[in-house]
C-alpha positions as CSV (number, residue, x, y, z in Angstrom):
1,X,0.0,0.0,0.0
2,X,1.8,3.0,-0.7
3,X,2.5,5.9,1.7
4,X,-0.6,9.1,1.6
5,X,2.2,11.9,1.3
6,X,4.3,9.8,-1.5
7,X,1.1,9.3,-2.9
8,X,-0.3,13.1,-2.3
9,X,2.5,15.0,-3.7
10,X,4.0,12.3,-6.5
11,X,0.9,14.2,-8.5
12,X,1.8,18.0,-7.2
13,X,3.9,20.2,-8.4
14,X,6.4,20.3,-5.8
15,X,6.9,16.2,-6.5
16,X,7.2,17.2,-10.7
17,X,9.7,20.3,-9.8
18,X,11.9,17.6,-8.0
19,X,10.9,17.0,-4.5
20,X,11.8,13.9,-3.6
21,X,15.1,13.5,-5.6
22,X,18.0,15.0,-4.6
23,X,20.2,16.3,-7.6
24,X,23.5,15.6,-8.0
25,X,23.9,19.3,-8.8
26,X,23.3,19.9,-5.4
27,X,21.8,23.2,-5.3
28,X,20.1,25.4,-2.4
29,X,16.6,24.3,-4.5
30,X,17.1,20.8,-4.6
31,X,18.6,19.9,-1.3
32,X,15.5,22.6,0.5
33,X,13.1,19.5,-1.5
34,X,14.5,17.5,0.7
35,X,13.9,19.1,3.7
36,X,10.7,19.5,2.5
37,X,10.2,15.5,1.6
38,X,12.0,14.9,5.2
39,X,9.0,17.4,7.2
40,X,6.0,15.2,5.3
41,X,7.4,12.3,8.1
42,X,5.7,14.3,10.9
43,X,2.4,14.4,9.1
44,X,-0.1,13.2,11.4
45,X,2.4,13.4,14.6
46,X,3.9,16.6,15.3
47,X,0.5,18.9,15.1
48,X,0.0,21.5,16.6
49,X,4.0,21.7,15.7
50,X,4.5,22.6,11.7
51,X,6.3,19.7,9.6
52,X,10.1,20.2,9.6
53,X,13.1,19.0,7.8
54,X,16.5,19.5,7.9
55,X,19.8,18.6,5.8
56,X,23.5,19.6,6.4
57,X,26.1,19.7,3.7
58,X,29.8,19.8,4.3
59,X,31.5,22.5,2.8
60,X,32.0,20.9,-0.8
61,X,28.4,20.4,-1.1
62,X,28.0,16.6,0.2
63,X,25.3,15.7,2.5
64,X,26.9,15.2,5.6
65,X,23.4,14.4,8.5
66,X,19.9,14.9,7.8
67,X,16.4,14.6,10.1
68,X,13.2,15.7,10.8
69,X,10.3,16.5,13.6
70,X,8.6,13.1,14.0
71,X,6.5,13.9,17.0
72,X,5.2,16.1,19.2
73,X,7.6,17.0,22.0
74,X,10.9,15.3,20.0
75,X,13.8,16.5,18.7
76,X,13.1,19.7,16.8
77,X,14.7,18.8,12.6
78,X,17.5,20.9,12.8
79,X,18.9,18.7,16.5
80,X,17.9,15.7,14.4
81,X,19.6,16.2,11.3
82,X,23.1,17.4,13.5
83,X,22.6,14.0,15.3
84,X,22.6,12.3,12.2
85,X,26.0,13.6,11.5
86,X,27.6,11.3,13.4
87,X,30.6,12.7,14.7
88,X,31.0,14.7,11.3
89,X,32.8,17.9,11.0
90,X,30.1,20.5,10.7
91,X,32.2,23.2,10.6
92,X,31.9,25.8,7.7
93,X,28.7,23.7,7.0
94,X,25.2,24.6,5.5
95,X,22.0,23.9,7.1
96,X,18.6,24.0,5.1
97,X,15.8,23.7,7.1
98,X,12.5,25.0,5.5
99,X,11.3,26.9,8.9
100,X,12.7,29.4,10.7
101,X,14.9,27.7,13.3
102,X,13.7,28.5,17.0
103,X,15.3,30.6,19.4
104,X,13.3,30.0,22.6
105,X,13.4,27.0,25.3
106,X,10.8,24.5,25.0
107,X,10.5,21.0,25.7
108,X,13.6,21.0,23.6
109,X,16.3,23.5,23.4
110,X,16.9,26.5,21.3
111,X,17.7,24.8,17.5
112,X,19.4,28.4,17.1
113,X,21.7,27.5,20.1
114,X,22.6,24.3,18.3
115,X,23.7,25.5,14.9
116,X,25.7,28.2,16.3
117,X,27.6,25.8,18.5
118,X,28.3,23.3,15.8
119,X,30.2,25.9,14.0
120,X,27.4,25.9,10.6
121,X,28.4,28.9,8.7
122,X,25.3,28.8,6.5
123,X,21.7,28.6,7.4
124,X,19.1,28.5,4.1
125,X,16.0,28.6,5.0
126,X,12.8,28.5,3.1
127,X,10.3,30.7,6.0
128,X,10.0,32.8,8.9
129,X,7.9,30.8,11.8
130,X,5.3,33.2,12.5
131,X,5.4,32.0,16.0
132,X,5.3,35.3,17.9
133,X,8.2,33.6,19.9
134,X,10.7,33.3,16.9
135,X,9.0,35.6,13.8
136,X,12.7,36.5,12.8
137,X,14.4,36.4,16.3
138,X,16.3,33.0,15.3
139,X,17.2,34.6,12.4
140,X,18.6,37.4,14.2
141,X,20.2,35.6,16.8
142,X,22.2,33.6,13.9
143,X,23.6,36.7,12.0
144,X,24.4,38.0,15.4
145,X,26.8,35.2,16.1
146,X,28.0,35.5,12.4
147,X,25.7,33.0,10.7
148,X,24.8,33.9,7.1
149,X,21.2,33.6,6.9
150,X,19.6,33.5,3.7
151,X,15.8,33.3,3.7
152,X,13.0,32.8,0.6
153,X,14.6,29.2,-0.9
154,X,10.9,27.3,-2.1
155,X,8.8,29.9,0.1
156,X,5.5,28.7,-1.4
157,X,5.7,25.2,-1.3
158,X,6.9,25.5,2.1
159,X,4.1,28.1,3.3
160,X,1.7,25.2,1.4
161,X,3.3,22.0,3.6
162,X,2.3,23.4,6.6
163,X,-1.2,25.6,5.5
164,X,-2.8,24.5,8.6
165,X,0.4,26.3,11.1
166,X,0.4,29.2,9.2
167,X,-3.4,29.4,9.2
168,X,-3.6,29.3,13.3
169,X,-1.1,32.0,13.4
170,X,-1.5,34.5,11.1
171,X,-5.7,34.0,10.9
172,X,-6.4,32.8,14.3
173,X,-8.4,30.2,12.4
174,X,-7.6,26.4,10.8
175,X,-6.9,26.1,7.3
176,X,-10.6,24.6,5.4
177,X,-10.2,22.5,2.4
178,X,-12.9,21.1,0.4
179,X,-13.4,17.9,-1.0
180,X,-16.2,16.7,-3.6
181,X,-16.7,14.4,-6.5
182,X,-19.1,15.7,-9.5
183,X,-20.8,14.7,-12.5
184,X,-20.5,16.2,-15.6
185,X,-23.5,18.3,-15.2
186,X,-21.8,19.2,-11.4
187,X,-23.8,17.1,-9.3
188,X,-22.8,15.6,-5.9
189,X,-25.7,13.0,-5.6
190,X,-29.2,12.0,-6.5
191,X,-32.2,13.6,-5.3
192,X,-32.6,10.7,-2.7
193,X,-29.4,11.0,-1.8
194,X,-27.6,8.3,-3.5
195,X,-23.8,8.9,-4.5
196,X,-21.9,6.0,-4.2
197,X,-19.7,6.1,-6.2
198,X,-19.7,8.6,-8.6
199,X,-15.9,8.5,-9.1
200,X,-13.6,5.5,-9.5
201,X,-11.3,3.9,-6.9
202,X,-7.8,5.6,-7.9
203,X,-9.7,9.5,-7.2
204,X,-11.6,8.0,-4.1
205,X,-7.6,6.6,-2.8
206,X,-7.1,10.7,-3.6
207,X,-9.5,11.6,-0.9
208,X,-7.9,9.1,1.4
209,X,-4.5,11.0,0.9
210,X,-6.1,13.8,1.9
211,X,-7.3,12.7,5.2
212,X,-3.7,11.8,6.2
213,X,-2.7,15.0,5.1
214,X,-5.3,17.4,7.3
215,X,-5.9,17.4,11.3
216,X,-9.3,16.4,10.7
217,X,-12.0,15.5,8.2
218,X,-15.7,16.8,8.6
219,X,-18.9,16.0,7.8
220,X,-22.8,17.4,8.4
221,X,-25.2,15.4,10.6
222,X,-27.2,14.5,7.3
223,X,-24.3,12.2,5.4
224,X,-23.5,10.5,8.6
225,X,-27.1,9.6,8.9
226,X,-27.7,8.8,5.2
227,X,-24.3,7.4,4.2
228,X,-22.5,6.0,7.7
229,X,-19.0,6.8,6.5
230,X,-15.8,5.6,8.3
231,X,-14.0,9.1,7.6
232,X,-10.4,7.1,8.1
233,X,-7.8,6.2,6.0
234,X,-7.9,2.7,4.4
235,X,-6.4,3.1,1.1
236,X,-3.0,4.2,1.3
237,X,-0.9,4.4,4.2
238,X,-0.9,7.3,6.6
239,X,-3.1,8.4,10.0
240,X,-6.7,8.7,10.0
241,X,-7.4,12.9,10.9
242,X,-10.0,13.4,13.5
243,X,-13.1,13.3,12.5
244,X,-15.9,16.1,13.5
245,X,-19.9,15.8,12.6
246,X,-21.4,19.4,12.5
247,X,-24.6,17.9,14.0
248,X,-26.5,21.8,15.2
249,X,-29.7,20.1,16.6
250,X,-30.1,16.3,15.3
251,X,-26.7,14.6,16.5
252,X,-25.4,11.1,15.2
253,X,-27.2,7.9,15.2
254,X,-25.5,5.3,17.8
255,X,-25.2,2.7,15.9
256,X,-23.2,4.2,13.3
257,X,-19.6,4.0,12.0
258,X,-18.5,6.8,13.6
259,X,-19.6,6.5,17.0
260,X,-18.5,2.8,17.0
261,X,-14.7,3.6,16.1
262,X,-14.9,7.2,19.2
263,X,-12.6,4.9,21.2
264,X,-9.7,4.3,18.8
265,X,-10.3,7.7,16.7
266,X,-10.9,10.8,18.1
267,X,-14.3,12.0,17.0
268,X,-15.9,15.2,18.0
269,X,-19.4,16.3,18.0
270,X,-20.3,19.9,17.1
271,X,-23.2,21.0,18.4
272,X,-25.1,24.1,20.0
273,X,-25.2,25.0,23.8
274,X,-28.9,23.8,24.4
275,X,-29.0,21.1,22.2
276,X,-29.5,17.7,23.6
277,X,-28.6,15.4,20.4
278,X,-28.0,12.0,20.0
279,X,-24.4,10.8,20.8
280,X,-24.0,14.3,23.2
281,X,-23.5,11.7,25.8
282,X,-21.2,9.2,24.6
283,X,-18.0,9.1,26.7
284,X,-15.9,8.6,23.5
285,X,-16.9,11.6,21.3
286,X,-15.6,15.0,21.9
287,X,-18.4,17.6,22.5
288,X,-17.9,21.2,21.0
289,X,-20.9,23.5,22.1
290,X,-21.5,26.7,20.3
291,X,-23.7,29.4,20.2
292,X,-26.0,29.2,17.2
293,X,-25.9,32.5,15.1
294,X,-29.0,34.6,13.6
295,X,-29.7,31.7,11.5
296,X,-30.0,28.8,14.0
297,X,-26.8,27.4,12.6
298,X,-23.3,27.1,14.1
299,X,-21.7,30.1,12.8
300,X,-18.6,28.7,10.2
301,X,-15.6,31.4,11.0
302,X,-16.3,30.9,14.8
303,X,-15.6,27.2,14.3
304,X,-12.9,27.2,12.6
305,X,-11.4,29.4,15.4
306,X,-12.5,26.9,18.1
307,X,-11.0,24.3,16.3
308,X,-7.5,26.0,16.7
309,X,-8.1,25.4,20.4
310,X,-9.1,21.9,20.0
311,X,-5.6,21.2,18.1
312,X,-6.8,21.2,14.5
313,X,-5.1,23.6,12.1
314,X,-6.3,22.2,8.8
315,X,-10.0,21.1,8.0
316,X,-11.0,18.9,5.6
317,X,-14.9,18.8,4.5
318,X,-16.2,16.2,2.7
319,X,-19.9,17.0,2.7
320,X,-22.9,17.5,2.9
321,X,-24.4,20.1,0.4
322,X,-25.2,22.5,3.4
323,X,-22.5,22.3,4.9
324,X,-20.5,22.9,2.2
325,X,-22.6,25.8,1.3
326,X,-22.6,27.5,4.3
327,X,-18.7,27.6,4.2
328,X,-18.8,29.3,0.9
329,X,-21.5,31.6,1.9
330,X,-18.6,33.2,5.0
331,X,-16.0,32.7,2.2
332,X,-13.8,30.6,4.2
333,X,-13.1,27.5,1.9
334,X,-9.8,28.2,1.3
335,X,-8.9,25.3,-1.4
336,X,-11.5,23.3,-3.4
337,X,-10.5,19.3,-5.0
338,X,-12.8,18.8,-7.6
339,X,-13.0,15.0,-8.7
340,X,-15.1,15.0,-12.2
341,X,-16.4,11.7,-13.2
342,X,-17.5,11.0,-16.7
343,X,-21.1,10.6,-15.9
344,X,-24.1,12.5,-15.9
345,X,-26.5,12.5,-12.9
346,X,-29.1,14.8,-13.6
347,X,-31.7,15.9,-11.4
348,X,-29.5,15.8,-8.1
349,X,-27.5,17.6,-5.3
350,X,-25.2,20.3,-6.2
351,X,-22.6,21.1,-3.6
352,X,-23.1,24.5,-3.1
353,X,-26.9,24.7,-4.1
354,X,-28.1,26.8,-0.8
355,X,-25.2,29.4,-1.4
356,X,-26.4,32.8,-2.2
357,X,-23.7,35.4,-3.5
358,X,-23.9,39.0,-1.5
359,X,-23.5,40.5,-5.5
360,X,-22.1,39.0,-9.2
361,X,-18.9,41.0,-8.7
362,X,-18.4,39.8,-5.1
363,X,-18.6,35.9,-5.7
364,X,-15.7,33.9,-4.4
365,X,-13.0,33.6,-7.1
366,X,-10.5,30.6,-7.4
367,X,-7.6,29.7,-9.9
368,X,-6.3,26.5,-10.7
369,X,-3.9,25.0,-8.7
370,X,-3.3,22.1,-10.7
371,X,-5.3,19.2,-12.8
372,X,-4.5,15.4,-13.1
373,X,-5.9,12.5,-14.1
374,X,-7.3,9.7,-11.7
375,X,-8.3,6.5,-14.2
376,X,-11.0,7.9,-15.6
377,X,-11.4,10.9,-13.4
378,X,-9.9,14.2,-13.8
379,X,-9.1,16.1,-10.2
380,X,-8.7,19.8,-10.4
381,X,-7.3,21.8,-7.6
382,X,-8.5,25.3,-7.0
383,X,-7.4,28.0,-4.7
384,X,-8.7,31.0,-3.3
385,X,-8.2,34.2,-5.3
386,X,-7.7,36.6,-2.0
């Protein structure tokens, strides 16, 4: 079964630009996609940390130690990587490292501390860590002790790895991606509901990837109670996210997948603060109480705030039309997968059918992020125009 993030990003462009080979040439690009291809170990571990790598080169350019962040409260990539080095000279070295190194003591201690002790000449680095506690200090405490620091090597797809850490910190909110799988004619499902499976195995193993690759996976009240998904990750290999039901007044049936599997996978229950839904008191699902808005509804910018408290930094949503439509309505979807089957549906579900633009000039714009083929499938990738 092959690994989510080989899987995820062997069809991104990071992967095509050269992210998990390093060249012979040796450049600052191609040895930061390794860092980069080290941090996607910690996927599923290290949250609320970001994903970190790190690789050292001895002075002629050979890779001399390399390591990552594998799990909350371990060694920090750059401590890794200079472990890895084995007794090695590391003087005159180069460190990449695609975050900013941190200057502060944790449950580990300052990485800055580290590299400056190890005699590393050279720090490339792909970020600033907007963690109000670092935010350029480790930078500064490096040129300080005569470090060159060079900063901006692969910013994007380094900003991209960790979405959900830069989200939390510079929004105060978790990162939301969407999920869905259309019909030609754009449809989600039948009238009555029905939607399995509109697209083939290779795009639904897509959605699996994705899973691994966010905090948690969510889901409205309605498909848990019409389809019973599993919301884990079965078809390639990686951690199942957490999975939250946006249940406002109706809950989750018992009996159902979800609230079977509370005890090995964390599940949490969104609902308001005088509701008294099914599955409120099961012992093994989270509870999440909100104030319901002018609507009636759990309000959709609030949550994703709460949920930086809970933990999750990236949200992945999956369904159900409403759901989905009331994220796009508070313009808060911040990337959209698109799987487009070669089938037509007709009279059926769209995803967004109860959204309701404020004015034709102030819809939600995307661009493409990128387009690939899934068997018969195509996926494409949008971003948010901001």
């Amino acid at each position: 079964m092959q690994d989510a993030g080989v899987y995820l990003f062997s069809h991104s462009p990071i992967h095509q630009s050269g992210i998990f080979v390093c060249m012979s040439g040796n450049t600052d690009k191609h040895i930061m996609r390794r860092a980069l291809k080290l941090a996607l170990k910690g996927r599923g571990h290290v949250s609320p940390n970001p994903r970190v790598g790190a690789v050292i080169t001895a002075p002629d350019g050979t890779i001399i130690g390399e390591g990552c962040h594998t799990h909350f409260g371990g060694l920090h990539a750059e401590a890794a990587a200079l472990k890895a080095c084995d007794g090695k000279d590391t003087r005159g070295a180069t460190i990449y490292v695609n975050l900013e190194p941190c200057c502060f003591q944790g449950k580990t201690p300052p990485c800055t501390t580290a590299i400056i002790k190890s005699g590393i000449r050279r720090v490339v680095a792909a970020v600033p860590d907007p963690d109000p506690r670092v935010n350029g200090r480790g930078f500064a405490a490096l040129r300080e002790a005569g470090v060159r620091v060079e900063v901006g090597v692969l910013a994007d797809e380094a900003r991209h790895l960790n979405r959900g850490y830069f989200s939390a910190r510079e929004r105060g909110r978790a990162w939301c991606a969407v999920k869905v799988a259309l019909s030609l004619d754009g449809k989600m499902a039948a009238l009555d509901g029905e939607s399995k499976w509109i697209t083939g195995p290779e795009a639904r193993k897509l959605t699996h990837a994705l899973r691994a690759d966010h905090d948690a996976v969510m889901v409205g009240a309605g498909t848990v109670r019409h389809d019973n998904p599993q919301l884990t990750v079965r078809s390639v290999r990686g951690p199942s996210p957490a999975r939250i039901i946006l249940a406002p007044h109706f809950g989750i049936p018992p009996g159902c997948k979800l609230a079977e599997s509370a005890a090995q996978i964390r599940t949490i229950l969104v609902t308001t603060e005088t509701a008294d839904p099914p599955g409120a008191d099961d012992k093994t699902i989270e509870l999440l109480r909100m104030k319901e808005n002018k609507f009636g509804m759990i309000d959709p910018e609030e949550l994703l705030s709460r949920l930086v408290d809970f933990g999750i930094q990236s949200l992945l949503i999956e369904g159900g039309s409403r759901v989905l439509s009331s994220f796009m309505q508070a313009d808060l979807i911040d990337e959209i997968s698109v799987g487009y089957a070669p089938s037509v549906i007709g009279q059926g579900i769209s995803p967004f059918e109860d959204f309701n633009p404020v004015s034709w000039s102030g819809r939600p714009r995307f661009r493409i992020a990128r387009i690939k083929h899934y068997g018969e499938d195509v996926v494409i990738t949008y971003n948010r125009v901001t």
